[in-house]
C-alpha positions in Angstrom: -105.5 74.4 -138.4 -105.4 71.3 -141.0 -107.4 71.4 -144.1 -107.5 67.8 -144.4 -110.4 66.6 -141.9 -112.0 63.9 -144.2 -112.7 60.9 -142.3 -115.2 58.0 -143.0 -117.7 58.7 -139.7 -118.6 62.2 -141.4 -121.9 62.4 -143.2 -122.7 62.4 -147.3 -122.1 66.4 -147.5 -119.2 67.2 -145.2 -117.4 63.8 -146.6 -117.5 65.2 -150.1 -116.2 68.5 -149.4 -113.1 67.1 -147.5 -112.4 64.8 -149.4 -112.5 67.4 -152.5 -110.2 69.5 -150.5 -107.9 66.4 -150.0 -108.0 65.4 -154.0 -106.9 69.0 -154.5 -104.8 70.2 -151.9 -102.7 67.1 -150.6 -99.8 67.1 -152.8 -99.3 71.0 -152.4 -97.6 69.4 -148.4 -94.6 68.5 -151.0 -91.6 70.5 -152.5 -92.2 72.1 -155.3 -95.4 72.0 -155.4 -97.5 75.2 -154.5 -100.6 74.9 -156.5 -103.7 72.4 -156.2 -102.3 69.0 -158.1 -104.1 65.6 -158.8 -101.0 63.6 -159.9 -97.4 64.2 -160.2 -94.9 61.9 -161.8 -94.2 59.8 -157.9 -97.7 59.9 -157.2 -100.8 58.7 -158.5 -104.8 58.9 -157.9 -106.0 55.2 -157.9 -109.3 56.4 -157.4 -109.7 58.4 -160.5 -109.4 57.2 -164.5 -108.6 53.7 -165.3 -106.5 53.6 -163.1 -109.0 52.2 -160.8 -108.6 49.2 -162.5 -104.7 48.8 -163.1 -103.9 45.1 -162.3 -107.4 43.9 -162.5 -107.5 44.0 -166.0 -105.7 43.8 -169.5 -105.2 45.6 -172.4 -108.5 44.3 -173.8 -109.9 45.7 -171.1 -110.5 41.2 -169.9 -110.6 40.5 -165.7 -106.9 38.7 -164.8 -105.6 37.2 -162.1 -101.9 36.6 -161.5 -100.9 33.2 -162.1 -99.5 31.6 -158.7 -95.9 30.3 -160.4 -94.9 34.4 -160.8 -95.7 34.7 -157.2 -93.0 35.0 -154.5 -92.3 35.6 -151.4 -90.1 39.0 -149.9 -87.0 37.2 -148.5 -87.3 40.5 -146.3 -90.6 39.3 -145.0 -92.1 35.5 -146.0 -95.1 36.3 -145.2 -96.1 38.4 -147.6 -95.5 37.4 -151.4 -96.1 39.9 -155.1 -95.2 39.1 -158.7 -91.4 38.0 -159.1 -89.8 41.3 -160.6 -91.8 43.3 -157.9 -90.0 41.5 -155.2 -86.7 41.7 -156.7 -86.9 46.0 -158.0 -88.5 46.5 -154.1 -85.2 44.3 -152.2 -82.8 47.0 -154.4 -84.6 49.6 -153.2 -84.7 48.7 -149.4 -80.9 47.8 -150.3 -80.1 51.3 -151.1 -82.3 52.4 -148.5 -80.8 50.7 -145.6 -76.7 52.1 -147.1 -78.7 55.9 -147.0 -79.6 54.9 -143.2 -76.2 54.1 -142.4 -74.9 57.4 -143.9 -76.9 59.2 -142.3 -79.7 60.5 -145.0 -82.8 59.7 -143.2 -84.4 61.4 -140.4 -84.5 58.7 -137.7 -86.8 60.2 -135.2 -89.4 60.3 -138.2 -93.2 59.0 -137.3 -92.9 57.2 -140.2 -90.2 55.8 -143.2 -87.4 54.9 -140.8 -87.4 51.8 -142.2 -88.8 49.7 -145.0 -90.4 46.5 -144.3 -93.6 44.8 -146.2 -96.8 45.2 -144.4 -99.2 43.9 -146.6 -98.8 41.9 -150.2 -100.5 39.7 -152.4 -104.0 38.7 -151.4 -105.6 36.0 -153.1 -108.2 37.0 -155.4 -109.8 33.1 -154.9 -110.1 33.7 -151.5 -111.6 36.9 -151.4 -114.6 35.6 -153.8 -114.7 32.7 -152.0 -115.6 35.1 -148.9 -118.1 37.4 -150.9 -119.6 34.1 -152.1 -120.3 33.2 -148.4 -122.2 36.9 -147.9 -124.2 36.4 -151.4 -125.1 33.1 -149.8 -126.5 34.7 -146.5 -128.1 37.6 -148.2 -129.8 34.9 -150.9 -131.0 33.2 -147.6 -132.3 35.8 -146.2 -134.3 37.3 -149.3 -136.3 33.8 -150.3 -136.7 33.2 -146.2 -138.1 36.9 -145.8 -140.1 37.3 -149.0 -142.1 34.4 -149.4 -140.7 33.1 -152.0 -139.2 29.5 -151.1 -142.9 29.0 -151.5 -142.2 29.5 -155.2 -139.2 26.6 -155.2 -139.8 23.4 -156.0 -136.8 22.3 -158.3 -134.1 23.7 -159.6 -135.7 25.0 -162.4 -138.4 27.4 -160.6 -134.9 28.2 -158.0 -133.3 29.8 -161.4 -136.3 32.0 -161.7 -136.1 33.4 -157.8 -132.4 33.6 -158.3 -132.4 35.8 -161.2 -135.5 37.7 -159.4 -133.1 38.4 -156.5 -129.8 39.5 -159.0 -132.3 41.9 -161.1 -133.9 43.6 -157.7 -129.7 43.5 -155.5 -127.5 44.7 -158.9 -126.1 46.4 -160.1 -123.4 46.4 -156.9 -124.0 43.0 -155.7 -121.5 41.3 -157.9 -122.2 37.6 -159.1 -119.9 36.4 -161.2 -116.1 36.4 -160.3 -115.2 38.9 -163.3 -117.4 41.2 -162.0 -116.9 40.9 -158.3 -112.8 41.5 -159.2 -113.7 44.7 -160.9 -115.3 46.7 -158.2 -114.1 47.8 -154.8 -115.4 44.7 -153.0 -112.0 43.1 -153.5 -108.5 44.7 -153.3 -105.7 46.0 -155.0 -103.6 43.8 -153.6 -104.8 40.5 -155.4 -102.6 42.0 -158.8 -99.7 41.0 -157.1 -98.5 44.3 -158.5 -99.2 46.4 -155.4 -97.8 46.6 -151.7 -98.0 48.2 -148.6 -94.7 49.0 -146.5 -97.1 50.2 -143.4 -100.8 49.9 -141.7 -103.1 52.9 -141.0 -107.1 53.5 -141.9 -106.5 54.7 -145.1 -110.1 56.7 -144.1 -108.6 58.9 -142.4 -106.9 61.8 -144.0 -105.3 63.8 -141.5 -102.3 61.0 -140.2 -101.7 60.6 -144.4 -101.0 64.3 -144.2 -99.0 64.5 -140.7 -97.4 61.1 -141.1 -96.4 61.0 -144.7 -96.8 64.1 -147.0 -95.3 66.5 -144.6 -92.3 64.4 -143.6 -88.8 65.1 -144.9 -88.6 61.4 -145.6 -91.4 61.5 -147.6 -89.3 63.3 -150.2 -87.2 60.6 -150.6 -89.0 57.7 -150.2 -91.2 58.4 -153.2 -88.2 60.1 -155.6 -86.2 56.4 -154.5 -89.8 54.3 -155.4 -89.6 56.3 -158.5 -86.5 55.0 -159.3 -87.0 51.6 -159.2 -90.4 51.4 -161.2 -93.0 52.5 -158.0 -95.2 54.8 -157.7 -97.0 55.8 -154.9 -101.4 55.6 -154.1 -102.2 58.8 -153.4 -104.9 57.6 -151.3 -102.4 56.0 -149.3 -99.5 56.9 -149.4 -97.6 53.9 -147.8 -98.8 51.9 -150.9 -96.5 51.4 -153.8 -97.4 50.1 -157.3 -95.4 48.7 -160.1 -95.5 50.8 -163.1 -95.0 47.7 -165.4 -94.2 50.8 -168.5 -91.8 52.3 -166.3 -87.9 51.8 -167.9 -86.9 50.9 -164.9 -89.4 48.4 -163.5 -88.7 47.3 -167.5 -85.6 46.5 -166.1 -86.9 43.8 -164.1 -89.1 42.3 -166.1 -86.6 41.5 -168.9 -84.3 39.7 -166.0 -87.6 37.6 -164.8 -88.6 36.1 -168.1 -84.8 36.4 -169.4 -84.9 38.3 -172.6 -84.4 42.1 -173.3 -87.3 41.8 -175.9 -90.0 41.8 -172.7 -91.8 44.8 -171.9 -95.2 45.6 -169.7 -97.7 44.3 -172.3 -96.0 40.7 -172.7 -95.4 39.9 -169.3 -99.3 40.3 -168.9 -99.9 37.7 -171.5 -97.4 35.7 -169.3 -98.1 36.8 -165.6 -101.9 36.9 -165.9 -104.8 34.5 -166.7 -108.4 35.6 -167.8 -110.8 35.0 -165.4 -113.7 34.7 -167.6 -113.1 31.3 -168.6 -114.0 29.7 -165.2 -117.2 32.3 -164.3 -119.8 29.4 -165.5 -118.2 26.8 -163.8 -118.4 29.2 -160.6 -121.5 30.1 -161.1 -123.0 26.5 -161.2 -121.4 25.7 -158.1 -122.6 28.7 -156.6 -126.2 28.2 -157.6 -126.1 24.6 -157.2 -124.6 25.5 -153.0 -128.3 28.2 -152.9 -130.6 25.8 -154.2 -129.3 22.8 -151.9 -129.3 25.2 -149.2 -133.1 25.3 -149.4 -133.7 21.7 -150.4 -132.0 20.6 -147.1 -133.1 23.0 -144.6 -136.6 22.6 -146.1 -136.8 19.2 -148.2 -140.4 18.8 -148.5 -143.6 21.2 -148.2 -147.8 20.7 -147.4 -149.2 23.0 -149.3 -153.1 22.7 -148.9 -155.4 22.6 -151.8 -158.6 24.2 -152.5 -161.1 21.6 -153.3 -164.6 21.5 -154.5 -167.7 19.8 -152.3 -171.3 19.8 -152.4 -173.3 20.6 -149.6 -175.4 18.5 -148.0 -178.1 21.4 -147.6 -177.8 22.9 -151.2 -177.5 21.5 -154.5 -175.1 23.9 -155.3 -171.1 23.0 -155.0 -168.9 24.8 -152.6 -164.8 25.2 -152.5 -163.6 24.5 -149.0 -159.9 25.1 -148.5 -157.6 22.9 -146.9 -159.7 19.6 -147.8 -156.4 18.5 -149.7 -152.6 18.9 -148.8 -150.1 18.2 -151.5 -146.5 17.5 -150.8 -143.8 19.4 -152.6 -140.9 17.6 -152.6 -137.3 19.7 -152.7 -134.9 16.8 -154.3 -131.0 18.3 -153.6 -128.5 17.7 -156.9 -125.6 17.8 -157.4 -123.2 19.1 -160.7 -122.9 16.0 -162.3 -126.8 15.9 -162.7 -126.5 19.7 -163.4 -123.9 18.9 -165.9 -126.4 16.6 -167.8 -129.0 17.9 -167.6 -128.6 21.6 -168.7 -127.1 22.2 -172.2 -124.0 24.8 -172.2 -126.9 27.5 -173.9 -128.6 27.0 -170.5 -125.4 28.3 -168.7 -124.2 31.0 -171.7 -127.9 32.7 -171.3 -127.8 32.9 -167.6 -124.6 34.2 -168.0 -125.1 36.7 -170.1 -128.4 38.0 -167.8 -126.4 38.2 -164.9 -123.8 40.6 -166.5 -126.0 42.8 -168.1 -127.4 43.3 -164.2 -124.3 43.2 -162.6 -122.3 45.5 -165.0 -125.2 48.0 -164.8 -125.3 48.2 -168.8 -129.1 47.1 -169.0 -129.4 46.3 -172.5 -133.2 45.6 -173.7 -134.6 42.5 -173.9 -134.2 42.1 -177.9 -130.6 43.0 -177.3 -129.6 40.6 -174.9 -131.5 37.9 -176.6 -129.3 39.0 -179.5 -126.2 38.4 -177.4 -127.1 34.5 -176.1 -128.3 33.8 -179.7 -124.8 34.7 -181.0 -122.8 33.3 -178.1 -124.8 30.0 -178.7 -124.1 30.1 -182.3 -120.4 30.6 -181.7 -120.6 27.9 -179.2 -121.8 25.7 -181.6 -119.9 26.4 -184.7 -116.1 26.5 -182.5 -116.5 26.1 -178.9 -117.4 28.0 -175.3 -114.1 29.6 -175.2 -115.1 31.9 -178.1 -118.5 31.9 -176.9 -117.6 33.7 -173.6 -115.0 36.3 -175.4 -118.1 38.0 -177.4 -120.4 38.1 -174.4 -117.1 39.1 -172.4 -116.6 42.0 -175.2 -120.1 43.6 -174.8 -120.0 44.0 -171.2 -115.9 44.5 -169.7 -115.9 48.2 -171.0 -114.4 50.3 -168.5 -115.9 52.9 -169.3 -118.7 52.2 -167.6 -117.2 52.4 -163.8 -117.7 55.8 -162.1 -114.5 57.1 -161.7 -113.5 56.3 -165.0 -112.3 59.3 -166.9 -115.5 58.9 -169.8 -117.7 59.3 -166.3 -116.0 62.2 -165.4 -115.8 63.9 -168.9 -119.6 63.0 -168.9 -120.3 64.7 -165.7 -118.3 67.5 -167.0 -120.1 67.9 -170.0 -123.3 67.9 -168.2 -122.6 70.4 -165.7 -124.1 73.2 -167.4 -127.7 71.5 -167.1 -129.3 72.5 -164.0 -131.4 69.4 -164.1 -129.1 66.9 -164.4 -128.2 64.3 -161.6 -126.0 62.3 -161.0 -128.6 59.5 -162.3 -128.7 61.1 -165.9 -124.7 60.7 -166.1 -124.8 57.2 -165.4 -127.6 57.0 -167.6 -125.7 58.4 -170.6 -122.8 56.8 -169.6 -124.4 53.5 -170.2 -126.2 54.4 -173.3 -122.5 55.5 -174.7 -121.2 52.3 -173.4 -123.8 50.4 -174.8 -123.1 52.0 -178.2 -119.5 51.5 -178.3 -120.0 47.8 -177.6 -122.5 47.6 -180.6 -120.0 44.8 -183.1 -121.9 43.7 -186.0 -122.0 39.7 -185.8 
């Protein structure tokens, strides 16, 4: 009878404990290995550590996206595309796969790994914000249409106040800003254009990972021939392979790409990868300027009636009547030019700088976040926004922070001991600690 029953239809409990049993116990289906294993050398757990992140950010711990020129298409497959040395080290290896076919190596009546074609590649990072964008403009909808508040709307300067109202009561996990949204597990792997996957299944489901992969003879040596050309393997799904851009070999290919022997993992980031940071306030304008013109056309104008005061005709005495007046709000729509002119870059470094500190989860107190704007607006002004956005960038893009990261889990260890402690109480020294280490004096 399998171990591995996890499966996303169970409830809270009975998910945790399988899926415990599958951290532990699904590598122990390989050679070799006999006792419960997180990681070997093939095989990694991309839900645990910073690895979590791998792609997503650099070694500054800064959001990136993969700059579009290093992005090509498999000439096994054109639809799907990945960075330009990930393409070339996975068409040797389906090379030397396809001559170990001929001779008979691999198990052809295998479920699985009979062949080796891309089923999945680079998503566009763009696009998949753009979608979550489209949600956050729904659920925005919904929560000024349900709560009385479009009542409270009557420019855009009163729509700023119900739109930060709505990111304090939704975060943190309702991403705002592009950085953020590209650092949780809204989005995918796949927009690093370092990751692929060479089959489909629910990667929910651990049992068929188990039957279908871990347990086949191929399975052996697909992940010792991903090994040798610079993959590893998710061990989440195990049909997913990652370019270990420190690996000698995937090395290999990224000195033939850029054309010098002197390139290594750290340099072709600087080259591959752009920070996304430095177009979150243009983003975000758009984005609040498409919510607040939402509600100035689908309601452009308002009678409010006024309470007004009368005297009777039967008493000397004054009375208020209600409704004896009606004034009309009017809902003027803008658009980014005026927005542009208007608002003064400190307008946009503040609001940016509230929205992370809800989004990331990091709450820093009110003094402390006013120190933050003052700074960024002082950097502003003595060099420029770029600069500007790097400090407010640096107190809040600590990895750290993100459960799953190996401080959470060292934190949860440490706390383990304390019969009153929840889960709650780890994040909340988590964030404290964060908080701390991000403390630069200015």
């Amino acid at each position: 009878m399998s171990l591995f029953k996890g499966n996303n239809s169970l409830g809270a409990r009975d998910l945790f404990i399988t899926r415990a049993v599958y951290d532990g116990f699904a590598l122990t289906n390989l050679k070799k290995v006999n006792e419960p294993t997180i990681e070997t050398l093939q095989i990694k757990d991309f839900r645990k550590d910073e690895k979590i992140l791998y792609g997503r950010v650099d070694t500054a711990n800064n959001p990136i996206q993969p700059r579009s020129t290093y992005l090509k298409a498999f000439p096994s497959n054109q639809k799907h595309r990945a960075l330009d040395f990930v393409v070339a080290a996975f068409e040797d290896m389906k090379k030397k796969f396809e001559r170990h076919v001929a001779q008979g190596y691999i198990q052809m009546d295998a479920p699985t790994l009979t062949s080796l074609e891309v089923a999945q590649g680079f998503v566009n990072p763009t696009a998949e914000y753009r979608s979550h964008v489209g949600r956050l403009e729904s659920d925005f909808k919904f929560f000024v249409n349900n709560k009385s508040r479009i009542d409270k709307i009557t420019d855009f300067d009163s729509f700023l106040t119900v739109f930060m109202e709505y990111v304090e009561l939704t975060n943190p996990g309702n991403p705002i800003t592009r950085s953020m949204f590209l650092l949780t597990n809204q989005t995918t792997p796949l927009t690093s254009g370092l990751v692929f996957d060479i089959y489909k299944a629910d990667a929910g489901d651990d049992a068929p990972k188990i039957e279908n992969f871990y347990k086949q003879r191929n399975f052996e040596y697909f992940k010792n021939l991903a090994f040798q050309y610079g993959f590893v393997l998710d061990k989440h799904m195990p049909w997913r392979l990652i370019a270990d851009i420190n690996s000698p070999a995937m090395t290999k290919y990224i000195q033939k790409a850029l054309d010098t022997d002197s390139a290594n993992g750290y340099s072709m980031l600087n080259i591959y990868f752009s920070e996304t940071y430095s177009s979150d306030i243009p983003s975000l304008a758009n984005l609040l300027l498409s919510l607040y013109n939402s509600v100035a056309r689908r309601r452009p104008y308002e009678r409010k009636p006024q309470a007004a005061a009368t005297v009777s005709s039967f008493s000397g005495k004054s009375k208020t009547q209600p409704c004896k007046k009606v004034k009309i709000v009017r809902r003027e729509m803008t658009n980014i030019r005026e927005l542009q002119s208007k608002y003064p870059s400190s307008l946009w470094l503040g609001l940016y700088t509230k929205i992370r500190n809800f989004e990331t989860g990091l709450l820093y107190n009110q003094d402390s976040t006013e120190s933050i704007i003052s700074n960024a607006i002082d950097l502003e002004n003595r060099l420029d926004i770029p600069t500007a956005m790097r400090y407010i960038i640096s107190k809040f893009d600590n990895v750290e922070h993100h459960n799953g990261s190996f401080f959470h889990d060292t934190v949860r260890l440490e706390m383990a001991e304390d019969p009153t402690a929840t889960e709650a109480k780890v994040s909340e020294k988590v964030q404290r600690s964060v908080q701390a280490s991000n403390f630069v004096v200015y």
